[in-house]
C-alpha positions as CSV (number, residue, x, y, z in Angstrom):
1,X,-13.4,8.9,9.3
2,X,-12.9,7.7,13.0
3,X,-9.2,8.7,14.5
4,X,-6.3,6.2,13.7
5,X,-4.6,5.5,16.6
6,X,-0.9,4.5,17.4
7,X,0.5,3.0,20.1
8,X,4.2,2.2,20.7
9,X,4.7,-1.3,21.7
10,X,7.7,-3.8,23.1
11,X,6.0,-6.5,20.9
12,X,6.4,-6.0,17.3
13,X,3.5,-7.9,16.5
14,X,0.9,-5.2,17.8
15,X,0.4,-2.0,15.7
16,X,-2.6,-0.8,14.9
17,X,-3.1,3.2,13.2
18,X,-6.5,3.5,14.4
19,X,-6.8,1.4,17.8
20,X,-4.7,1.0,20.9
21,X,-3.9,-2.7,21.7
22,X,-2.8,-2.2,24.8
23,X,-4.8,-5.0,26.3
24,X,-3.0,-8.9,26.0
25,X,-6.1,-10.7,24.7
26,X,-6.4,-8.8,21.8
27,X,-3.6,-9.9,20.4
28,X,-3.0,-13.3,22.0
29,X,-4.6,-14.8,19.1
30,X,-1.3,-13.6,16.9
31,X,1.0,-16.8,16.6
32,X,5.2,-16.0,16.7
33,X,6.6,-15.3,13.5
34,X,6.9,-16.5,10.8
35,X,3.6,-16.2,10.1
36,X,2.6,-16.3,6.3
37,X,0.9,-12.4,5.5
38,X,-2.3,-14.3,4.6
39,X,-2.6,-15.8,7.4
40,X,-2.4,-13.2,9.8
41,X,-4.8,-11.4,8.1
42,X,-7.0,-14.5,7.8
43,X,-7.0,-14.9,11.8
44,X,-7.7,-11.1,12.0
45,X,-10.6,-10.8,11.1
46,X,-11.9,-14.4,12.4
47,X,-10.9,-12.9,15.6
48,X,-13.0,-9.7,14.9
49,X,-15.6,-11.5,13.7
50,X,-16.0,-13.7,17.2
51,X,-15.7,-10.6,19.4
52,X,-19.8,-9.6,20.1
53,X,-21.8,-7.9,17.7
54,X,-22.6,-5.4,20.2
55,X,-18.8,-4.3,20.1
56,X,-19.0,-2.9,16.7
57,X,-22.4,-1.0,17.3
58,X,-21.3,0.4,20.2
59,X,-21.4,4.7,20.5
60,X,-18.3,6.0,19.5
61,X,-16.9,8.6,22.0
62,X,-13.7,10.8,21.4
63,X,-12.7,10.5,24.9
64,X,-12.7,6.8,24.7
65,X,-9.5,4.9,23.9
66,X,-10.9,2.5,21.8
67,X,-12.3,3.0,18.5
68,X,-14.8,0.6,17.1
69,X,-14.0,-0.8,13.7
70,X,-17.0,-1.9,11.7
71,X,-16.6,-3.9,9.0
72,X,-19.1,-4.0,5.9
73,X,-21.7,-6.6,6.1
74,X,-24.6,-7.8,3.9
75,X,-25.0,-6.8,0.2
76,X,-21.9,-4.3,0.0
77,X,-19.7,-6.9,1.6
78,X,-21.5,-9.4,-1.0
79,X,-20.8,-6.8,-3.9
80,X,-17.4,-6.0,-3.2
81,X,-16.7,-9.8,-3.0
82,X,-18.2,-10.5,-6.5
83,X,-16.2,-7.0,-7.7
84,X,-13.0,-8.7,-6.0
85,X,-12.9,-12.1,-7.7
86,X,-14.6,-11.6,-10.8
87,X,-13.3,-8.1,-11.9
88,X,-9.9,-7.3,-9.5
89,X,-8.4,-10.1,-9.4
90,X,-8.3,-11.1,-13.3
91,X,-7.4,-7.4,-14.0
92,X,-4.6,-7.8,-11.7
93,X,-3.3,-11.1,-13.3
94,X,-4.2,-9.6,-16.9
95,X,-1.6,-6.2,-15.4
96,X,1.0,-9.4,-13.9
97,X,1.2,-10.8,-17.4
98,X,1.4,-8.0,-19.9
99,X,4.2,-6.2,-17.3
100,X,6.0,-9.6,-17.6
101,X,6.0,-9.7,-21.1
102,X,7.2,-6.4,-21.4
103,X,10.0,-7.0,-19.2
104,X,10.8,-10.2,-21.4
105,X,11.3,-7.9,-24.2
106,X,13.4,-5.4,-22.5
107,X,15.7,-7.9,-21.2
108,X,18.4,-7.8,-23.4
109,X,18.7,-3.8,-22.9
110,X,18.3,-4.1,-19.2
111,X,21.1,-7.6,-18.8
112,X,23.3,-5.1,-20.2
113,X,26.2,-3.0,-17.8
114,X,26.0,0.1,-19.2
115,X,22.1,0.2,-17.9
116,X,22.8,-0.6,-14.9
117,X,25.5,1.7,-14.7
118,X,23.7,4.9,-16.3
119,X,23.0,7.2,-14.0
120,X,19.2,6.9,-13.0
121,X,19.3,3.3,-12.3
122,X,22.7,3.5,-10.4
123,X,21.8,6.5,-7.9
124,X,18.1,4.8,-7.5
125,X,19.6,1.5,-6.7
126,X,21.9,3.5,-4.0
127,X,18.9,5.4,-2.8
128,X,17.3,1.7,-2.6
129,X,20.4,0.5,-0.7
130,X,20.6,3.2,1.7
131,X,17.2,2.9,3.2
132,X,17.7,-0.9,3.3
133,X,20.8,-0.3,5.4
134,X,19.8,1.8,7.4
135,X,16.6,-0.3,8.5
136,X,19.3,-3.5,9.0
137,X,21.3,-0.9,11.1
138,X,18.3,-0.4,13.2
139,X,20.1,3.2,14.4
140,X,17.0,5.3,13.1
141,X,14.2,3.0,13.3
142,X,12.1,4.9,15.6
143,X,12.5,7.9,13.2
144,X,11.6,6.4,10.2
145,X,8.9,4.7,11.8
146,X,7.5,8.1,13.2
147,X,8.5,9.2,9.5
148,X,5.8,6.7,8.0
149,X,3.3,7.4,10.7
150,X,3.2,11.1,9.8
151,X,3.0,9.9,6.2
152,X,0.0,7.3,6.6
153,X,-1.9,10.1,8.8
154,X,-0.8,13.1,6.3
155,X,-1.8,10.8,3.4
156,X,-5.6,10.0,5.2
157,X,-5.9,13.9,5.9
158,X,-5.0,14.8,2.1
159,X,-7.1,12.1,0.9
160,X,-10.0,13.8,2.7
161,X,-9.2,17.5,1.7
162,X,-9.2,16.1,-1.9
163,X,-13.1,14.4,-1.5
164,X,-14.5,18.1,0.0
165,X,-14.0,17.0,3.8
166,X,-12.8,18.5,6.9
167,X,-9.9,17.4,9.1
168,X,-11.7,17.8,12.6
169,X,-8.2,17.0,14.4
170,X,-4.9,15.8,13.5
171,X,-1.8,14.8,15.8
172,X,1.5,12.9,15.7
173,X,4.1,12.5,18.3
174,X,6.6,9.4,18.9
175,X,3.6,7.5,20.9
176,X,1.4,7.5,17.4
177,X,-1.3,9.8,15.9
178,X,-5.0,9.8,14.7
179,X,-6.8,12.2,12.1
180,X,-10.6,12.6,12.7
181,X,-12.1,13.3,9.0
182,X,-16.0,14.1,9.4
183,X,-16.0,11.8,5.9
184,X,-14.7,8.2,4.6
185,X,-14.9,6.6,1.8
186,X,-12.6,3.6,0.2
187,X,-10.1,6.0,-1.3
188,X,-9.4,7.9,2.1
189,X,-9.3,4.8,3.7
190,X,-6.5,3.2,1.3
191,X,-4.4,6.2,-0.1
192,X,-1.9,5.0,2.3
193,X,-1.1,2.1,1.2
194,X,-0.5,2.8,-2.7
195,X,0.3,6.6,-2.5
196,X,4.2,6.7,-1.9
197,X,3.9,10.8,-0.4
198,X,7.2,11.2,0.9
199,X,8.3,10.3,-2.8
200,X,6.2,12.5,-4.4
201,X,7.0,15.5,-1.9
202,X,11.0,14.9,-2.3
203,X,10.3,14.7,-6.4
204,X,8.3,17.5,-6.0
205,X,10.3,19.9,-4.0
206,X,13.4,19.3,-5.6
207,X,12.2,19.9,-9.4
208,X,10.8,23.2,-7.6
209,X,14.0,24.2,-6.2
210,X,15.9,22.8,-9.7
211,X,13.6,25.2,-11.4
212,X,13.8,28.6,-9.5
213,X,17.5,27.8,-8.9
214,X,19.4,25.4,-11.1
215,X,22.1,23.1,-9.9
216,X,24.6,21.0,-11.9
217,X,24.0,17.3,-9.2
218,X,20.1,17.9,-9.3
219,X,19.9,14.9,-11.2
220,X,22.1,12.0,-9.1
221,X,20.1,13.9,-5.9
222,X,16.6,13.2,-7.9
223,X,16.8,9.3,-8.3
224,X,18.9,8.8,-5.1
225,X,16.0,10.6,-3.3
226,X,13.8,8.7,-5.5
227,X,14.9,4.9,-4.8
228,X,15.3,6.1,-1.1
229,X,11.6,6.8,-0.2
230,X,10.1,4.6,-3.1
231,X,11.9,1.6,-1.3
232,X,10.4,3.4,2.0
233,X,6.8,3.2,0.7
234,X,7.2,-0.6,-0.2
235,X,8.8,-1.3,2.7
236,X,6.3,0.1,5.2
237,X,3.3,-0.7,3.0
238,X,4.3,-4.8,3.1
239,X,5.1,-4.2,6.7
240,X,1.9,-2.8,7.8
241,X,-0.8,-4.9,5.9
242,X,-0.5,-7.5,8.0
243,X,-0.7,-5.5,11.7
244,X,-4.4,-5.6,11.9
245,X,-5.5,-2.7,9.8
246,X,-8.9,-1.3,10.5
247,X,-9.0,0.5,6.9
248,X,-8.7,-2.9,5.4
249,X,-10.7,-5.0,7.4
250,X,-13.4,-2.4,7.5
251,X,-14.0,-2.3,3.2
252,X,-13.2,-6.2,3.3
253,X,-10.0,-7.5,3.5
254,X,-9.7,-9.2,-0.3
255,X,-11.5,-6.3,-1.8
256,X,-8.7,-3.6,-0.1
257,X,-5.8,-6.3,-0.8
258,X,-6.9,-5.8,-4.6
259,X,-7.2,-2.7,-5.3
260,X,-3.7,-1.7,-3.2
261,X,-1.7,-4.4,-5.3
262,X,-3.4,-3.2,-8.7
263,X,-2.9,0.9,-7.7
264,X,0.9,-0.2,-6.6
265,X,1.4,-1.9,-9.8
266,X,0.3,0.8,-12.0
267,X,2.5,3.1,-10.0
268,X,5.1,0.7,-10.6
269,X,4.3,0.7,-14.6
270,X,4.3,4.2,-14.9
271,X,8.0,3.9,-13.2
272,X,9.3,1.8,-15.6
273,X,7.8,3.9,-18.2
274,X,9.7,6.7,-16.9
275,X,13.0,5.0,-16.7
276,X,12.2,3.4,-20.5
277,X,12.0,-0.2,-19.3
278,X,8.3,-0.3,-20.3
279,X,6.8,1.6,-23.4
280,X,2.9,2.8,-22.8
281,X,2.2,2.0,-26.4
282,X,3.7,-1.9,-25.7
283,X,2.4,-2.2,-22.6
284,X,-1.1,-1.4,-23.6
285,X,-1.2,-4.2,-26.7
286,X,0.3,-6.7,-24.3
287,X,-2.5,-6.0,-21.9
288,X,-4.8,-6.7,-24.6
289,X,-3.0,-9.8,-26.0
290,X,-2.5,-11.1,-22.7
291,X,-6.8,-10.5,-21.7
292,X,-7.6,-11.8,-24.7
293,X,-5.2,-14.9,-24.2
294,X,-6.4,-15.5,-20.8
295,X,-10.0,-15.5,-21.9
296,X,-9.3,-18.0,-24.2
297,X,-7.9,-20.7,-21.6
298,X,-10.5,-19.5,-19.4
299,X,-13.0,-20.4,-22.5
300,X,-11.8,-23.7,-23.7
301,X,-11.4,-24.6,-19.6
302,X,-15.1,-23.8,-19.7
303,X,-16.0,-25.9,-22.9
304,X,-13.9,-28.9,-21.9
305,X,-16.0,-29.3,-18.6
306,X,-19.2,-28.3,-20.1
307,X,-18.9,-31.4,-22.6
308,X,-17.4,-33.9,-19.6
């Protein structure tokens, strides 16, 4: 994987892990905000796309500041597009539906006060709260966003160690960070962006401390940490995705956008299972019902024009 390299900027509309954009014209293009998600992403990679073929085949140099970011082309780019609309993207509606459903049926135990009051939804809604007040406070932006840096970079390296690579070089300070992998595949390439680590690490360490020395507040601490960094990982996640990402861009951009809303709303599944929102078992036969149902439409749709 080539080095992801970050930049500070006084323009919040730059940011790029992998590439400096130090340079005005390459990110001139950018209207002001608002700016719909889809759209920046859209004139992203037209932008790419008219910068000179020779750009993207260019050597790649260490010493270099810039890093070239090639995007797939020909029959993977054609494949992944076929995989995109005609597998992703009805999965992800089929997920949409049957977690909808399932939330239908919950509703009357979840409208209630004393749900919102137990104790794992209350202290997760205040972990929630905290991190949103603290990013409208704007006091320790930098920190969280050096925070989320180290995460995204930690998360590539991991990602790599877990597919048998090597991490040639790593670094993070408060001017960015890069990790040089000498492999890259899809999943190293988008762990970031669905796999919430600071969550995981604070769930983890503190069951590990609970364990070897129990505490009476481990719980309230648990899902206060827990809606903290979760609310972190969404945060940063929708924040990012639009800030011309090379990890997208290079797998194709609908191809990454799918598989990074189905993985987060699988993680978001197994969430509600854990809090009892969502059964497995329920969730499952709605997912069925709801493919099957969809097939239907899409089947009679299919009939209706065939006989016009």
């Amino acid at each position: 994987m080539l080095p992801r390299n970050t930049r500070r900027s006084s323009t919040p509309e730059y940011g790029d892990w992998r590439r400096p954009v130090s340079r005005p014209e390459e990110v001139e293009h950018l209207p002001n905000p608002p700016v719909s998600v889809w759209k920046k992403m859209q004139m992203r990679v037209e932008y790419l796309q008219s910068v000179p073929s020779q750009r993207w085949n260019a050597p790649f140099n260490m010493e270099d500041e810039e890093v070239p970011v090639i995007p797939i082309r020909g029959w993977p780019c054609f494949l992944r597009r076929v995989i995109a609309v005609f597998f992703l993207l009805p999965l992800s509606v089929v997920m949409v539906f049957a977690l909808l459903i399932q939330l239908y049926h919950a509703a009357p135990a979840v409208s209630s006060v004393r749900f919102w009051l137990s104790e794992p939804i209350w202290f997760t809604l205040m972990g929630g709260a905290t991190f949103f007040a603290l990013m409208i406070s704007r006091v320790f932006e930098p920190v969280l966003v050096y925070v989320y840096v180290l995460g995204h970079e930690l998360t590539h390296a991991i990602a790599a160690k877990l597919c048998f690579g090597h991490v040639r070089s790593f670094k993070i300070d408060f001017d960015g960070g890069y990790v040089e992998t000498d492999t890259d595949n899809l999943f190293i390439a988008l762990a970031p962006y669905f796999a919430p680590l600071w969550m995981l690490c604070w769930l983890g360490a503190l069951w590990l401390v609970n364990w070897a020395f129990p505490f009476a507040a481990y719980l309230p601490w648990f899902y206060a940490g827990f809606g903290f960094w979760w609310s972190f990982h969404i945060y940063w996640t929708i924040w990012v995705i639009p800030r011309e990402q090379p990890d997208m861009i290079e797998n194709g951009l609908l191809f990454s956008m799918l598989i990074i809303i189905l993985m987060n709303i699988l993680l978001l599944i197994i969430i509600l299972c854990c809090f009892d929102v969502v059964s497995p078992s329920g969730y499952l036969a709605d997912f069925v019902s709801s493919a099957q149902r969809i097939w239907d439409a899409l089947k009679d749709c299919w009939l209706l024009l065939m006989q016009r």
